[in-house]
C-alpha positions in Angstrom: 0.0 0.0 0.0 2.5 2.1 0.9 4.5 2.2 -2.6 1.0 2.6 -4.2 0.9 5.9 -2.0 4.1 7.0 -3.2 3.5 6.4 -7.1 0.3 8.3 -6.7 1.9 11.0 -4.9 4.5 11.5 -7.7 2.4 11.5 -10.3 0.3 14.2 -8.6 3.6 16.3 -8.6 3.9 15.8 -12.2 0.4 16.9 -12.8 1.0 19.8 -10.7 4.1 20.9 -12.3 3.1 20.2 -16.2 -0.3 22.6 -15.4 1.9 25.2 -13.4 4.1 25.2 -16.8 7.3 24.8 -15.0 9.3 21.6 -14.2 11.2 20.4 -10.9 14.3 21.4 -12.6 12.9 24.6 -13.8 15.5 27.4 -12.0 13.2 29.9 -13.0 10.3 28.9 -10.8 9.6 31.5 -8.0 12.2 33.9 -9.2 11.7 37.4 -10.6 14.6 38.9 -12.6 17.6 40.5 -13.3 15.5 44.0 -13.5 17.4 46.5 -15.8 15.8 50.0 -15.1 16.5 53.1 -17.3 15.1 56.9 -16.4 14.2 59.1 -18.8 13.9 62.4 -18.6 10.7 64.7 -20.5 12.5 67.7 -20.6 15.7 65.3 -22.7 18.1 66.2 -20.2 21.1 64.3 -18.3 21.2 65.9 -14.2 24.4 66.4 -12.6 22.9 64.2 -9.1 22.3 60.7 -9.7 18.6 59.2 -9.8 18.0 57.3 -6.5 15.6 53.9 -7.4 14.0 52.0 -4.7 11.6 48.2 -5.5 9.8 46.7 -3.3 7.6 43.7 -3.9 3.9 44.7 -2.9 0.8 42.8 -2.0 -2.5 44.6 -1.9 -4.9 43.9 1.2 -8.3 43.0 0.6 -11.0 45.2 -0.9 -8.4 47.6 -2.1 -6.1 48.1 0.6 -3.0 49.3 1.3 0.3 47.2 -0.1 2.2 45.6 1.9 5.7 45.4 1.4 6.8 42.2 1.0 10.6 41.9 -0.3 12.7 42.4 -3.2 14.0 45.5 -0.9 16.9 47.4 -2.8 18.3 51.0 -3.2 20.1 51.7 -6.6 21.9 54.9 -7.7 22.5 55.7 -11.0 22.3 58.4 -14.3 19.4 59.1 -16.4 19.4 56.8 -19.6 21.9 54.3 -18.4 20.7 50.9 -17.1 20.2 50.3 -13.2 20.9 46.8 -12.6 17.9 45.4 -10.3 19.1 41.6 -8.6 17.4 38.3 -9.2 15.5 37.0 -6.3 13.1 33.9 -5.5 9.9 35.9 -4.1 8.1 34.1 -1.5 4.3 34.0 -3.3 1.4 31.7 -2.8 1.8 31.0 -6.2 5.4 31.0 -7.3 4.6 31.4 -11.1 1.8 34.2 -10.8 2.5 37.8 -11.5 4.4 39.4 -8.7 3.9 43.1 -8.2 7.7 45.5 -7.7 7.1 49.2 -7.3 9.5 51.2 -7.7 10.2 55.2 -6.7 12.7 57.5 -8.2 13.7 60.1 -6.4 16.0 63.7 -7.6 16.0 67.1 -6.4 15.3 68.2 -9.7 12.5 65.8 -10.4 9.0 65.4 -9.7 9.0 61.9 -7.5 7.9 58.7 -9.6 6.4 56.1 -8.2 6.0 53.1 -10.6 4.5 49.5 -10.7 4.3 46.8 -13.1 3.9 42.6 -12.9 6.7 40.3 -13.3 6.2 36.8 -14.7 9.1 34.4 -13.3 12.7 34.8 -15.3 15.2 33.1 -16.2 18.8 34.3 -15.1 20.2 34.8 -18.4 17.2 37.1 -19.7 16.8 40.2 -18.1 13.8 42.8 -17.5 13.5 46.1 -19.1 11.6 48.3 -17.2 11.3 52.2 -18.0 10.4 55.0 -16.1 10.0 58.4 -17.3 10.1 61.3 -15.1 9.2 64.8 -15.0 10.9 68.2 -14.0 9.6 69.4 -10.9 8.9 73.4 -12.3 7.1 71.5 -15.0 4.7 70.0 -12.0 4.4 73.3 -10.7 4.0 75.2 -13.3 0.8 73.3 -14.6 -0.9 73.3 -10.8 0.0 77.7 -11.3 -2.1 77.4 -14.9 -4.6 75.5 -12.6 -4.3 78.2 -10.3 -4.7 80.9 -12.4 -7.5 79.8 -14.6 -9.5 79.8 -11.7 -8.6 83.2 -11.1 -9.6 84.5 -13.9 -12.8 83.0 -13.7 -13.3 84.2 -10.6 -13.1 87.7 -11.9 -16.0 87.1 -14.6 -18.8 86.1 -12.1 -20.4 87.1 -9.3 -18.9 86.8 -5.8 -22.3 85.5 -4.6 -22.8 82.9 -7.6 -22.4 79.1 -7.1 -19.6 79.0 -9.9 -18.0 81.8 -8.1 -17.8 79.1 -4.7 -16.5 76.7 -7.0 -13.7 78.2 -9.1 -12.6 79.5 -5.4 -12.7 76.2 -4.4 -10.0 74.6 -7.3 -8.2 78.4 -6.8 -7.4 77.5 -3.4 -6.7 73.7 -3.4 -4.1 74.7 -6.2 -2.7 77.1 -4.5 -2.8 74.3 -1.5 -1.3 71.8 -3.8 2.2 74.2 -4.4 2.9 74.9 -1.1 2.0 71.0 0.1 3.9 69.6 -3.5 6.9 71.4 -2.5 7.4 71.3 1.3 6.6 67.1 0.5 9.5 67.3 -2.0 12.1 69.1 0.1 10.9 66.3 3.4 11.5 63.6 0.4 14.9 64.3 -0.8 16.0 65.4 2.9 15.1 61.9 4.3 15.0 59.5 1.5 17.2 60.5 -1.3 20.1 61.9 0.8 20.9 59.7 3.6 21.6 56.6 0.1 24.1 59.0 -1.1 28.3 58.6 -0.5 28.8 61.8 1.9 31.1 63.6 -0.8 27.8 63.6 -3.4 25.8 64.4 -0.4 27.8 67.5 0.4 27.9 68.4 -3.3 24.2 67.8 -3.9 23.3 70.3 -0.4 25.3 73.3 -1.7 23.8 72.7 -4.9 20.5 72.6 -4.2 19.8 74.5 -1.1 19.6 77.7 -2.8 17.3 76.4 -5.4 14.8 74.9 -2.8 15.0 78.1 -0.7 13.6 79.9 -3.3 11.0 77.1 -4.3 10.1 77.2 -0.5 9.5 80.8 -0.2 7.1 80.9 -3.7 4.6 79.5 -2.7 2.3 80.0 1.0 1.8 77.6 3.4 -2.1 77.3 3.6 -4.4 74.8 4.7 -7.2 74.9 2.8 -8.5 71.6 3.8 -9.0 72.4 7.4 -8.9 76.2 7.7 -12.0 78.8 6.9 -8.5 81.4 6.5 -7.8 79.7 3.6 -8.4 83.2 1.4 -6.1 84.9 3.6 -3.4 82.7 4.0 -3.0 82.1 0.7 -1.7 86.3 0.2 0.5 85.5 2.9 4.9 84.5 3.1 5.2 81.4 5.0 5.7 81.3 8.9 8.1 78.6 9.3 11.3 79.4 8.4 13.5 77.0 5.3 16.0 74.5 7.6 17.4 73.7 4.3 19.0 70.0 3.5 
């Protein structure tokens, strides 16, 4: 009885394996990679900083929430258009041959932050993964939230302050004008904590006096306001900003 047991268990293993297209001897079972990643930048051009890449394999909860980071946990550095090498890695799925979920983010103090996910079937070592992210100048973020701002503005000026359109093209003037302030205080936080600290202390240094000046003046545009919580929205909006730039 017992070898009848065993027989039968082995050919339930090779059922298994022929329908889960993959073999005992299939190395590429479970694993995910090499990843080659290569930035691109929509303005065309090549930044003095290095890009800073970090994956992370994610699983969503249940009715749509939040990922959970489960692996696959690297921090690259590298140039625009040249390809970031991303290692192979056996992720621990419930099934091994599924799609597996890596995000990436990119971070640069020049650069609006990308954040970037895609499904990767199981590799083989000697075939890598192309994977491109494109990512936009930070002033070319801003200056599209300003447009935002300023249509509304003009608007504004057409109708009457009592009017329901009036209410609502005061309502998309302010979150824009929310938006800046919040878009670049969250940039400067970003590059201070997460970008930074992956760096080798001689590009760290060089990156600080190089940007510090820039993000001053970025910090200083645009108000602090909060327009989600506060009925001084209006007011705050004509106003500097009360905390002062710490800088990098």
């Amino acid at each position: 009885m017992k070898k009848y047991l065993t027989f039968g268990h082995s050919f339930l293993c090779i059922i298994v394996l022929t329908l889960t297209g993959c073999s005992a001897f299939d190395k590429s079972f479970g694993f995910r990679g090499p990843i080659v990643v290569t930035i691109a930048t929509k303005d065309g051009k090549q930044p003095e900083a290095p890009f800073l890449i970090k994956s992370a394999h994610v699983e969503y909860g249940g009715h749509g929430g939040s990922g959970h980071r489960m692996g696959y946990l690297y921090e690259r550095i590298g140039d625009a258009n040249q390809p970031i090498l991303f290692p192979r890695e056996h992720l621990d799925l419930k099934y091994p041959n599924a799609y597996a979920l890596i995000h990436f983010e990119v971070y640069h103090p020049m650069y609006h932050i990308n954040y970037s996910s895609a499904g990767f079937a199981p590799s083989k070592a000697d075939d890598p993964i192309p994977f491109a992210v494109e990512v936009a100048p930070l002033e070319t973020v801003l200056a599209r939230i300003e447009k935002e701002a300023e249509r509304a503005s003009l608007a504004m000026e057409q109708l009457a302050p009592d009017s329901s359109e009036y209410y609502r093209q005061s309502s998309f003037f302010e979150e824009a004008r929310y938006s800046l302030g919040t878009l670049v205080s969250q940039h400067i936080y970003s590059i201070k904590t997460n970008y930074l600290p992956v760096l080798p202390k001689e590009i760290q240094k060089a990156v600080r006096e190089k940007y510090n000046p820039i993000f001053k003046e970025l910090y200083y545009r645009y108000p602090e306001t909060d327009c989600w919580n506060s009925v001084t929205c209006q007011e705050q909006i004509k106003k500097p900003r009360v905390y002062e730039y710490n800088g990098l």
